[in-house]
Every structure is written in C-alpha cells, then in structure tokens.
HTML snippet that shows the backbone in 3Dmol.js (N, CA, C, O; Angstrom):
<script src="https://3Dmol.org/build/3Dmol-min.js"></script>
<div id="view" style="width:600px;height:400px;position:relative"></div>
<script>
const pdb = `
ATOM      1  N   UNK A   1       0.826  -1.184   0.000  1.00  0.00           N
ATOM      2  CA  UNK A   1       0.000   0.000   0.000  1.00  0.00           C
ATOM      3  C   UNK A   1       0.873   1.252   0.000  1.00  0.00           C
ATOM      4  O   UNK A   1       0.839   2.146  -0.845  1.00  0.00           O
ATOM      5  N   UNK A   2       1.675   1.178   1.097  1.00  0.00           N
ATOM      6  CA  UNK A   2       2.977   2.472   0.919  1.00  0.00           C
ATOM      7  C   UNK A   2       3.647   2.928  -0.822  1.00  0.00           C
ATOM      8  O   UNK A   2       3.722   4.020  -1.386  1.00  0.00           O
ATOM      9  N   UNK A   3       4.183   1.034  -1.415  1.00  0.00           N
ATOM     10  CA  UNK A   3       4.355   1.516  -2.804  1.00  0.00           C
ATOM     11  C   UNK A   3       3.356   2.125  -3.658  1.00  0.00           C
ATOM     12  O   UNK A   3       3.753   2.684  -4.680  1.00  0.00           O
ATOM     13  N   UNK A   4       2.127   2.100  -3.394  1.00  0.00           N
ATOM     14  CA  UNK A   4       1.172   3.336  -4.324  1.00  0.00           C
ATOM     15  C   UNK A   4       1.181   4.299  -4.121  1.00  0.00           C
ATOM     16  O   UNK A   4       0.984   5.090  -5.043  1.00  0.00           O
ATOM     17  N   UNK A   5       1.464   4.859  -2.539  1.00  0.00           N
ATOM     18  CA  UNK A   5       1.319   6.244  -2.421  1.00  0.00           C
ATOM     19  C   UNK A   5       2.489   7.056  -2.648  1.00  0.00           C
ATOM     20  O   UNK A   5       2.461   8.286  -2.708  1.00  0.00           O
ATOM     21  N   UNK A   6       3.393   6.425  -2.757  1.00  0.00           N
ATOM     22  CA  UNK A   6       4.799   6.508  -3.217  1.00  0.00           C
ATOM     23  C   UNK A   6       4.533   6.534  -4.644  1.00  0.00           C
ATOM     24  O   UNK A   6       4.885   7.608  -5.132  1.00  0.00           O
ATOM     25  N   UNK A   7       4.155   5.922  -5.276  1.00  0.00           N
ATOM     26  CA  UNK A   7       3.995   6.052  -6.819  1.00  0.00           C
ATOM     27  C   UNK A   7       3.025   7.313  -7.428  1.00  0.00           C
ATOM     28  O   UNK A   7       3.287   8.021  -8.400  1.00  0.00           O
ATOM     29  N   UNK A   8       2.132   7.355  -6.776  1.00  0.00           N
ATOM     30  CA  UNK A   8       1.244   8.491  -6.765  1.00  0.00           C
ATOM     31  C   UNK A   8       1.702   9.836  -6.763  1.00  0.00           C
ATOM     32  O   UNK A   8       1.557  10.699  -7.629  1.00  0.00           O
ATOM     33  N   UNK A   9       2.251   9.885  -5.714  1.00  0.00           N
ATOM     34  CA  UNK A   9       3.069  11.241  -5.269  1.00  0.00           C
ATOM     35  C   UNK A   9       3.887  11.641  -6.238  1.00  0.00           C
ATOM     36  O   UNK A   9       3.694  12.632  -6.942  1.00  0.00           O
ATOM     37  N   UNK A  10       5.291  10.517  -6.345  1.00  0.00           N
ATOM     38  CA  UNK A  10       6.426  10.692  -7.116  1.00  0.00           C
ATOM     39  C   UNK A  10       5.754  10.705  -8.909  1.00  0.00           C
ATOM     40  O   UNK A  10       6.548  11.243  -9.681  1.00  0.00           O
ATOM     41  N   UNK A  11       4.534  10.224  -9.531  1.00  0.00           N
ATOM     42  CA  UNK A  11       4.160  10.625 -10.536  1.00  0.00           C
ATOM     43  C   UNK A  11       3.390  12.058 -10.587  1.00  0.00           C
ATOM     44  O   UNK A  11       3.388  12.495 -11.738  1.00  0.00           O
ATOM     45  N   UNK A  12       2.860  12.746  -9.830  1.00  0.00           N
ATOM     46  CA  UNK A  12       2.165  13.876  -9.464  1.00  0.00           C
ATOM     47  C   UNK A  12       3.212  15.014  -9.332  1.00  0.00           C
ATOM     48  O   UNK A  12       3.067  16.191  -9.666  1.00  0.00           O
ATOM     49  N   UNK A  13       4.171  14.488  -8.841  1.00  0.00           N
ATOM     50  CA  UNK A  13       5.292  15.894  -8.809  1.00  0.00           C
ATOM     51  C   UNK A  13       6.000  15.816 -10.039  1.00  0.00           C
ATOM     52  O   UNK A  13       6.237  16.899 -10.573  1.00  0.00           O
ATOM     53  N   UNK A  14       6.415  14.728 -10.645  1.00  0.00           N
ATOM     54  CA  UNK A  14       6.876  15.183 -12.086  1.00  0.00           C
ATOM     55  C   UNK A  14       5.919  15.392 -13.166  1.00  0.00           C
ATOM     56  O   UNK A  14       6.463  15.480 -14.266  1.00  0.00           O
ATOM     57  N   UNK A  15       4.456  15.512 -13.169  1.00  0.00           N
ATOM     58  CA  UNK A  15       3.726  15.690 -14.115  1.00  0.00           C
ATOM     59  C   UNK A  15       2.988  14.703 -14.396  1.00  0.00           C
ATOM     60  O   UNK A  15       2.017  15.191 -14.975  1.00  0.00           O
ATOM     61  N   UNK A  16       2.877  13.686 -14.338  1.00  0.00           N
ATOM     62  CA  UNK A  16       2.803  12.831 -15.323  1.00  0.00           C
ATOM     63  C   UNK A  16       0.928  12.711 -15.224  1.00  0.00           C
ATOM     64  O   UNK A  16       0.433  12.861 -14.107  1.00  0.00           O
ATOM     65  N   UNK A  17      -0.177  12.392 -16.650  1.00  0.00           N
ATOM     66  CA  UNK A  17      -1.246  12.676 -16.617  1.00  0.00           C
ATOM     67  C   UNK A  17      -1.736  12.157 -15.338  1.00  0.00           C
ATOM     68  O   UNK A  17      -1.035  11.715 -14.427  1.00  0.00           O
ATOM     69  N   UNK A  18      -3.111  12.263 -15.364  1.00  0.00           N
ATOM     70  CA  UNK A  18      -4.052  11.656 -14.477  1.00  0.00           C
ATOM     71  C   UNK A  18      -3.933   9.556 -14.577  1.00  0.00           C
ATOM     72  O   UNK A  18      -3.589   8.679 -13.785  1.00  0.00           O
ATOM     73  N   UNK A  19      -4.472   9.588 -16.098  1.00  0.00           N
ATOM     74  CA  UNK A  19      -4.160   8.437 -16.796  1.00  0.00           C
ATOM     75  C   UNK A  19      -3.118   7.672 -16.165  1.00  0.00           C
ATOM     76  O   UNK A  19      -3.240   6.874 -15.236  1.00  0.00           O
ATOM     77  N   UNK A  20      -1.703   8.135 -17.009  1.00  0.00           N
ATOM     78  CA  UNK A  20      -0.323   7.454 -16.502  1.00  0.00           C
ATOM     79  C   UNK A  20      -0.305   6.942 -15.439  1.00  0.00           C
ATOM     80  O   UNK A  20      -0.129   5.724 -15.419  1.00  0.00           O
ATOM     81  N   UNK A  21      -0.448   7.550 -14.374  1.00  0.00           N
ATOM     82  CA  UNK A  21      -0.995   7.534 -12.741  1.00  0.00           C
ATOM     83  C   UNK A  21      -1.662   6.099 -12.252  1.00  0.00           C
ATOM     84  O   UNK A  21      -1.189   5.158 -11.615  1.00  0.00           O
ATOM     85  N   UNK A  22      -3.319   6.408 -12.983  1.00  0.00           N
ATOM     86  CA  UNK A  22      -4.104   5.264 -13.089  1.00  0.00           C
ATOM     87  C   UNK A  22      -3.756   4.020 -13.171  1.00  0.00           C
ATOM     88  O   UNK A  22      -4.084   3.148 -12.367  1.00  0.00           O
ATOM     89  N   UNK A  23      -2.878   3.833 -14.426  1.00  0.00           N
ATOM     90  CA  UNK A  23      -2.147   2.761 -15.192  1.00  0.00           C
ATOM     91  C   UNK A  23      -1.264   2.180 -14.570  1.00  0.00           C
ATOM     92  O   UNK A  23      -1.080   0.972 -14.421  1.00  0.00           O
ATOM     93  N   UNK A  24      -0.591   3.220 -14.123  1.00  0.00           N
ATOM     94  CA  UNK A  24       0.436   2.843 -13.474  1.00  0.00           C
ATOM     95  C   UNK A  24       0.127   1.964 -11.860  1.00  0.00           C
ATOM     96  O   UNK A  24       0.882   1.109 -11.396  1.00  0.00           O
ATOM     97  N   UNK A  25      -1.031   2.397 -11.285  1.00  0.00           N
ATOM     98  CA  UNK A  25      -1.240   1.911 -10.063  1.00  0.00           C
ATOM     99  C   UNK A  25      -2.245   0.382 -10.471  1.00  0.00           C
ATOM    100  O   UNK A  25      -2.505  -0.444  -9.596  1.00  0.00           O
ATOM    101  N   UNK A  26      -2.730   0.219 -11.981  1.00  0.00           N
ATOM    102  CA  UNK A  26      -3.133  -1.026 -12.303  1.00  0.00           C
ATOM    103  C   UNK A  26      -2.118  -1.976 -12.362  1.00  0.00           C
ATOM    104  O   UNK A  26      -2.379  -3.134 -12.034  1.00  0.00           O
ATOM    105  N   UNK A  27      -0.934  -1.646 -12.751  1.00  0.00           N
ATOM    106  CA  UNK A  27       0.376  -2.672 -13.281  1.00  0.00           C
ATOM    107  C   UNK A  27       0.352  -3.443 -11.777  1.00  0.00           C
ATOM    108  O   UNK A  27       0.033  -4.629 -11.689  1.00  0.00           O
ATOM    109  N   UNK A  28       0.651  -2.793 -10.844  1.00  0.00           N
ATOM    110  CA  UNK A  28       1.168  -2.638  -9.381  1.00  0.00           C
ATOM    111  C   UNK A  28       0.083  -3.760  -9.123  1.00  0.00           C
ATOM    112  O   UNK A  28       0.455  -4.930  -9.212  1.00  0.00           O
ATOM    113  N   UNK A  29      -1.430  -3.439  -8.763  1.00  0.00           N
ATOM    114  CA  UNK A  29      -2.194  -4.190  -8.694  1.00  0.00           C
ATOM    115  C   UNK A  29      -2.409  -5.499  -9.073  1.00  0.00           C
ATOM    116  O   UNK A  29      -2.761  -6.373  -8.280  1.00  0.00           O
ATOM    117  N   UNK A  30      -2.165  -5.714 -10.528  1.00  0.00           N
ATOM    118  CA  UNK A  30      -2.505  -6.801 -11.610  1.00  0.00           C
ATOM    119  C   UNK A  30      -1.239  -7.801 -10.975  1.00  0.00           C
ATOM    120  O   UNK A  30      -1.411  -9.011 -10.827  1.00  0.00           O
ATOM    121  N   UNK A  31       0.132  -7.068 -10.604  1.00  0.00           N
ATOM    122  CA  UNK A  31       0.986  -7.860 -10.019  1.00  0.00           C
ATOM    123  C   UNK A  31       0.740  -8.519  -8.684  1.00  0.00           C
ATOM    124  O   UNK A  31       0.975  -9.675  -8.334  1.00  0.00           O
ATOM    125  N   UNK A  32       0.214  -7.515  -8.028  1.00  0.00           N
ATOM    126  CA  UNK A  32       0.062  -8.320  -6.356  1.00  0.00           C
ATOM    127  C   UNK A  32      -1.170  -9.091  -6.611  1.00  0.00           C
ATOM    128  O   UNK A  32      -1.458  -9.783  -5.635  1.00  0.00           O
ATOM    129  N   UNK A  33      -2.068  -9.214  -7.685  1.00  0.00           N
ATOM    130  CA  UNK A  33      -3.008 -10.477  -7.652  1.00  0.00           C
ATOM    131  C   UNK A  33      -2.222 -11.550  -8.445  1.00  0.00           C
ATOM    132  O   UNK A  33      -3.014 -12.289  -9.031  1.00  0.00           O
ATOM    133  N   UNK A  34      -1.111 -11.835  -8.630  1.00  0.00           N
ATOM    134  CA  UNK A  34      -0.550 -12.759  -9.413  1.00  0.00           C
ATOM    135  C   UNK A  34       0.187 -13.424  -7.869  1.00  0.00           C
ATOM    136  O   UNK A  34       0.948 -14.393  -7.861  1.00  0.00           O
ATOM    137  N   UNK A  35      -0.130 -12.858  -6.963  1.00  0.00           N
ATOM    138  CA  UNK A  35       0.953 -13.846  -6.059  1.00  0.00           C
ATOM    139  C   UNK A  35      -0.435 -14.123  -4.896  1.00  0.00           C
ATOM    140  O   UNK A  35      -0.175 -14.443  -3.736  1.00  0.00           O
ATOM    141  N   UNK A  36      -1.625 -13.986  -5.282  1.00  0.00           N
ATOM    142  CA  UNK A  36      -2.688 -15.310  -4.873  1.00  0.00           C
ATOM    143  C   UNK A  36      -3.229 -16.568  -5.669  1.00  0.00           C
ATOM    144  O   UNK A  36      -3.111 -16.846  -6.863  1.00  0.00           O
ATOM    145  N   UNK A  37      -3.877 -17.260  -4.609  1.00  0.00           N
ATOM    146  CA  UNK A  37      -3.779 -18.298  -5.417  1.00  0.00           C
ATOM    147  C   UNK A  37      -5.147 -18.348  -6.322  1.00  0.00           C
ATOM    148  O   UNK A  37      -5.945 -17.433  -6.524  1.00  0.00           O
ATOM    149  N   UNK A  38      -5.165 -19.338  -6.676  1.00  0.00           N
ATOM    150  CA  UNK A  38      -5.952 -19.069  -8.252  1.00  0.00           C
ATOM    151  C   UNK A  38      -7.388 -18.705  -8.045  1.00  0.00           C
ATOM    152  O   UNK A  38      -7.944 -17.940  -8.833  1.00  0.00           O
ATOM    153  N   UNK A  39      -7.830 -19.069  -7.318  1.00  0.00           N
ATOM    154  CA  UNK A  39      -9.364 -18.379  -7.165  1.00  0.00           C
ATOM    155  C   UNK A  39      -9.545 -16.938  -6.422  1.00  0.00           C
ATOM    156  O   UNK A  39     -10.537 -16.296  -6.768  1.00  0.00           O
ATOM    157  N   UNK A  40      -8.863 -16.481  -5.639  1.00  0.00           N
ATOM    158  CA  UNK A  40      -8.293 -15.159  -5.469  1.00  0.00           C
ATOM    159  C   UNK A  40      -7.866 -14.418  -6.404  1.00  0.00           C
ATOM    160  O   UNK A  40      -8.137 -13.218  -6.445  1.00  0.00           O
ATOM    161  N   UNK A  41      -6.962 -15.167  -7.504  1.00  0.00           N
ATOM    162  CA  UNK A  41      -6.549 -14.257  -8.499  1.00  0.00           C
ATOM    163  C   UNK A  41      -7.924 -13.730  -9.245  1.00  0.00           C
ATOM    164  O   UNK A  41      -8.493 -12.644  -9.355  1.00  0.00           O
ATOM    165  N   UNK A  42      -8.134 -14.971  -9.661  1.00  0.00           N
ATOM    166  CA  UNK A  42      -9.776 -14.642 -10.787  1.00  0.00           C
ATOM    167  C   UNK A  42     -10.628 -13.277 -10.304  1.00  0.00           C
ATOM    168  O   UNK A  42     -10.968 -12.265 -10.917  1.00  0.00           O
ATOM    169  N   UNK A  43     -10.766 -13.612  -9.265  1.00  0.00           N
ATOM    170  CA  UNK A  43     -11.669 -12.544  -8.655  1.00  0.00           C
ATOM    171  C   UNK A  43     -10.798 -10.960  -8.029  1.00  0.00           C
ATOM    172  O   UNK A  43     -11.428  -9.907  -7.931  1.00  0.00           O
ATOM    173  N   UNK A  44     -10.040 -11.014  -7.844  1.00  0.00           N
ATOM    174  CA  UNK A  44      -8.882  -9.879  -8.067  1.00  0.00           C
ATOM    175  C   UNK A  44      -8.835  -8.981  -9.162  1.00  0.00           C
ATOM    176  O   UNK A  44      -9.091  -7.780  -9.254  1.00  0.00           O
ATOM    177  N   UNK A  45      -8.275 -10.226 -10.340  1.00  0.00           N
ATOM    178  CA  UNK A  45      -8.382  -9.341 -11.523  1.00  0.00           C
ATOM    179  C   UNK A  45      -9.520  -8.879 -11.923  1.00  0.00           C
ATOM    180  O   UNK A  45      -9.255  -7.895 -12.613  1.00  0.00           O
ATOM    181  N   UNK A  46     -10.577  -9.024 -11.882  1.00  0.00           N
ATOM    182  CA  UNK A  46     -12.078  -8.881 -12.330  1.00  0.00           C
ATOM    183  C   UNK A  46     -11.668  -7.055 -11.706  1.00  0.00           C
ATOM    184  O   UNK A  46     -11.427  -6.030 -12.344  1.00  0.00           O
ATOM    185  N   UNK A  47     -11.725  -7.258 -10.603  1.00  0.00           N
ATOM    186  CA  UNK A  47     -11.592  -5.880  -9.912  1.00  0.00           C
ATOM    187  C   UNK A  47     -11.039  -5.251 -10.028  1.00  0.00           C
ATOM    188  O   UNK A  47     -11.486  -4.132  -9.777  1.00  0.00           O
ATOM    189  N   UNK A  48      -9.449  -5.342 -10.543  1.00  0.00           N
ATOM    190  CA  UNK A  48      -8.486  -4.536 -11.226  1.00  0.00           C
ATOM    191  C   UNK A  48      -8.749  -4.199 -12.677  1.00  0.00           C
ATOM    192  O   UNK A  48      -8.461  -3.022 -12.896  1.00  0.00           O
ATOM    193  N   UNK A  49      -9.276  -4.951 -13.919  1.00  0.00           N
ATOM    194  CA  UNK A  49      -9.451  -4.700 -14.824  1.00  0.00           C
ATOM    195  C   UNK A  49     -10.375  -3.752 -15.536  1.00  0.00           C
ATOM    196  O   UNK A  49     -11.323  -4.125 -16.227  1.00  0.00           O
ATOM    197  N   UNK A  50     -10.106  -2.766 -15.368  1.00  0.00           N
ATOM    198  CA  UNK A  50     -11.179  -1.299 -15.162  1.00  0.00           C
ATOM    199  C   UNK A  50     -10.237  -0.408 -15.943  1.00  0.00           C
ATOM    200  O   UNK A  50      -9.229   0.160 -15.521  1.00  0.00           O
ATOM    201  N   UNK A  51     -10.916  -0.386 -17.547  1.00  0.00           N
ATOM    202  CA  UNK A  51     -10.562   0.940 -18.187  1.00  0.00           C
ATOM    203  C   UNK A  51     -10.410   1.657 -17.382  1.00  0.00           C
ATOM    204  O   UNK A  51     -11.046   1.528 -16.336  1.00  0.00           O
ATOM    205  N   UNK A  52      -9.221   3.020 -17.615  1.00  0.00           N
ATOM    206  CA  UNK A  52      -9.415   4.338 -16.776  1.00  0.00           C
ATOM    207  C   UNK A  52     -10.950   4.774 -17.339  1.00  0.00           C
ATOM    208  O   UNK A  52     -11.716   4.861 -16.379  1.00  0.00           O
ATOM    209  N   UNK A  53     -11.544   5.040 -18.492  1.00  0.00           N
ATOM    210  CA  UNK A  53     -12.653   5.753 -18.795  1.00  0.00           C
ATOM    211  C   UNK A  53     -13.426   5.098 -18.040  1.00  0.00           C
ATOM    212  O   UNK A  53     -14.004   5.957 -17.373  1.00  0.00           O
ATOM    213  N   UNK A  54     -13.882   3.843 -17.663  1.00  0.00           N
ATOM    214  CA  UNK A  54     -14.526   3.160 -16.683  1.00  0.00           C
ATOM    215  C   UNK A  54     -14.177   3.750 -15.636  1.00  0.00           C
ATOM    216  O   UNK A  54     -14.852   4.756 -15.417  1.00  0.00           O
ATOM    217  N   UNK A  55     -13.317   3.512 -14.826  1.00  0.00           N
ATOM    218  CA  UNK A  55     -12.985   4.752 -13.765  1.00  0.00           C
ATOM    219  C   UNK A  55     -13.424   6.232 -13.838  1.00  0.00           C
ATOM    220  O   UNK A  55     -13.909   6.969 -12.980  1.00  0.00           O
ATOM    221  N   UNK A  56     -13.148   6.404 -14.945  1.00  0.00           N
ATOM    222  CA  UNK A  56     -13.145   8.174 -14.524  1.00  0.00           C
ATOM    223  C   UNK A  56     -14.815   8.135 -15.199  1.00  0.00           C
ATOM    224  O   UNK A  56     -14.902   9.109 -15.947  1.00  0.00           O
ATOM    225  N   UNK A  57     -15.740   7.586 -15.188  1.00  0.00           N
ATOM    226  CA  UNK A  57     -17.172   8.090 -15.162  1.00  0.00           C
ATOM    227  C   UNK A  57     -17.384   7.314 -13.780  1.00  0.00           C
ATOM    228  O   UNK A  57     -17.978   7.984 -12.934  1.00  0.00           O
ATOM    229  N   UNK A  58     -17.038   6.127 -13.428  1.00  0.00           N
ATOM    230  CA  UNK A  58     -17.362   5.864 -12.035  1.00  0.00           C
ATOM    231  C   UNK A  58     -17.148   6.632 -10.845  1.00  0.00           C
ATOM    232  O   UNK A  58     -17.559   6.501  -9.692  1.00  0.00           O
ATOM    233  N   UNK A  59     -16.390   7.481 -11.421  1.00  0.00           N
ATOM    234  CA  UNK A  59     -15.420   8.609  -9.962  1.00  0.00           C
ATOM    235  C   UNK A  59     -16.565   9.721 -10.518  1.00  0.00           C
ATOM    236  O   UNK A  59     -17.283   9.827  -9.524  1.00  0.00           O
ATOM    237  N   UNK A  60     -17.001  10.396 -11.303  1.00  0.00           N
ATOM    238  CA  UNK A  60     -17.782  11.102 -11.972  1.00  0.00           C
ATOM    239  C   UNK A  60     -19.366  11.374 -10.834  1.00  0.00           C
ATOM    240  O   UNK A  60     -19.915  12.138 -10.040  1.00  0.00           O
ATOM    241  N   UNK A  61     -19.457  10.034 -11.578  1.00  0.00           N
ATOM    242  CA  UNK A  61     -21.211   9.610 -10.159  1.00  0.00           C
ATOM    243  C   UNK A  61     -21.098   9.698  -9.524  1.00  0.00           C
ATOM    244  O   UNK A  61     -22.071  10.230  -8.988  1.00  0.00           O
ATOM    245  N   UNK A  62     -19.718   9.354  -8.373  1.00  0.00           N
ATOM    246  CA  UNK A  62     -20.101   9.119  -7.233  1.00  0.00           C
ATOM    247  C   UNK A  62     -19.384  10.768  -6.651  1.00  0.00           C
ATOM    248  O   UNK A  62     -19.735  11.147  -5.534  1.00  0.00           O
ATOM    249  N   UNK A  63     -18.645  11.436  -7.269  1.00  0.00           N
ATOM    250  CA  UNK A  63     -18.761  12.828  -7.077  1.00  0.00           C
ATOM    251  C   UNK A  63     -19.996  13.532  -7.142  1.00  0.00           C
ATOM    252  O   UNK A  63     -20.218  14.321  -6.223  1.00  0.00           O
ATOM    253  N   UNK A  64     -21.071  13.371  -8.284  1.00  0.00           N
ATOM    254  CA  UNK A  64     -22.024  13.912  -8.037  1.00  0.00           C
ATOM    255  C   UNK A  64     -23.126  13.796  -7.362  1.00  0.00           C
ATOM    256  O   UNK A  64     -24.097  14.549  -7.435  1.00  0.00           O
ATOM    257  N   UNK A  65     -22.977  12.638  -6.535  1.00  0.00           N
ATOM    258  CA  UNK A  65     -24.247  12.169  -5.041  1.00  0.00           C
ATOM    259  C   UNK A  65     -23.678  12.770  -4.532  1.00  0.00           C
ATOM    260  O   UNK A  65     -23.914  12.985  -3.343  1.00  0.00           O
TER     261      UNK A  65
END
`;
const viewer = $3Dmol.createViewer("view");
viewer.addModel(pdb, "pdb");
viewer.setStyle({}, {cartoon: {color: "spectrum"}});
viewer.zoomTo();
viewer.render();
</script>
C-alpha cells in the first residue's frame, strides 16, 4: 500500500497525466493479484481490470451524489 502512495506522489510531482498515474497503479495491482492463489486471483483481476474511462465516469457519479 505504501508503494502506491509513493507512486502516486512521485508521478504527481513530475507531471505525469491523471491516466499514466491510473495505469500505473493497475500494473502494481494486476501484479500483487498474481501472487494469490488461483481463485483469489480470478476474482482480483475482475476488480483490477477497469478501463481508466470506466474509472473516470465511475469517480464522476459518485462525485455527483
């Protein structure tokens, strides 16, 4: 959890988009479900595998409630 906010930060101070960011904290993710075991993974990735545009209208709604 520390390495995301670390990644977050250190991409936010050099610029880098919103996107990049996103992506970047999926890689991270998609990796730490590769070191459960297989029915954990399945259902892991389901949850990680989220276009950013999927994201960014889901962050959208729930900004506007």
């Amino acid at each position: 959890m520390k390495l995301y906010l670390v990644l977050v930060i250190v991409f936010s101070m050099v610029g880098c988009s919103n996107r990049a960011v996103y992506e970047n904290v999926q890689i991270n993710k998609r990796n730490e479900c590769m070191k459960l075991p297989q029915n954990q993974y399945n259902e892991c990735m389901e949850r990680v595998n989220k276009s950013y545009e999927e994201y960014k209208r889901e962050r959208k709604e729930t900004l506007e409630k």
